[in-house]
Residue, then its C-alpha position, 0 to 999 in steps of 0.5 A: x765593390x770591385x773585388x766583393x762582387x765577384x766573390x758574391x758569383x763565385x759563391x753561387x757558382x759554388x752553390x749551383x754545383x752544390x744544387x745541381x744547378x736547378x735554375x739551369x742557368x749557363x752562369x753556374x760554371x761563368x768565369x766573372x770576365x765572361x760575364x755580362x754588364x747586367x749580371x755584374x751589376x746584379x752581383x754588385x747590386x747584392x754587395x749595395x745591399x749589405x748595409x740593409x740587410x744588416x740592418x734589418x737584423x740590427x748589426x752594422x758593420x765597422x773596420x777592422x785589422x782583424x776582423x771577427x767572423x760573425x755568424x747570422x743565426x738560423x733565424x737571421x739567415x732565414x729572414x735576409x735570404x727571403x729579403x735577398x730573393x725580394x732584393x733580387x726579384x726587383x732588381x730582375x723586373x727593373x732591369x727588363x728581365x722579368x720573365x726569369x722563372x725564379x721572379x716568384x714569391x719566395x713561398x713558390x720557391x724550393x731548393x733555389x733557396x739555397x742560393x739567397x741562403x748562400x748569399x747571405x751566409x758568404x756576406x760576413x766571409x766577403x766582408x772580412x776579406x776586406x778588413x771589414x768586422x759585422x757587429x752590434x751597433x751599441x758595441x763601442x768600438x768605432x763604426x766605419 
């Protein structure tokens, strides 16, 4: 958890320079030692997440020496970025911070999509840094 939630910020740290920071938010350019308790937890809230969205596309995950990248379809990623963003939203209104501009539906939402977008697409990136291989649940090689 330690060493993936801060690959989740730097991801969209990367993707706010790619956006031009529309959310005009100052953790765009944070180093993660800069920043807050509450924006760690957030990061480390979407690593937590992994095995759910996973799940709602029917893969799970398994160890591996050397793990394959696996690549989400278009469709997959539409759907886990819109489950992203309502992941998201909730953990913003549990934790007092419910004025964020962005807690919106996802259909009121225009480029900043890209950065539920980009926290799905580095999840199989993320996981195989640490030796950790996404695949079908049927496969029969043994699941961690």
């Amino acid at each position: 958890m330690e060493r993936l939630a801060p690959l989740v910020h730097q991801a969209y740290v990367d993707k706010q320079a790619d956006l031009r920071n529309p959310t005009q938010s100052a953790l765009a350019t944070a180093a993660w030692d800069e920043m807050s308790e509450f924006y760690q937890a957030s990061n480390r809230a979407v690593v937590r997440d992994y095995p759910v969205k996973l799940a709602l596309v029917g893969l799970d995950w398994r160890r591996s020496d050397n793990p394959v990248l696996h690549h989400l379809t278009d469709d997959q990623v539409s759907l886990l970025a819109e489950a992203e963003h309502r992941r998201w939203s909730h953990f913003q209104r549990r934790n007092g911070a419910e004025g964020h501009s962005f807690v919106k539906p996802w259909s009121a939402l225009g480029s900043e999509r890209g950065l539920d977008r980009s926290n799905v697409e580095m999840m199989a990136r993320a996981l195989a840094a640490e030796g950790i291989e996404i695949g079908d649940p049927a496969d029969t090689k043994e699941l961690a």
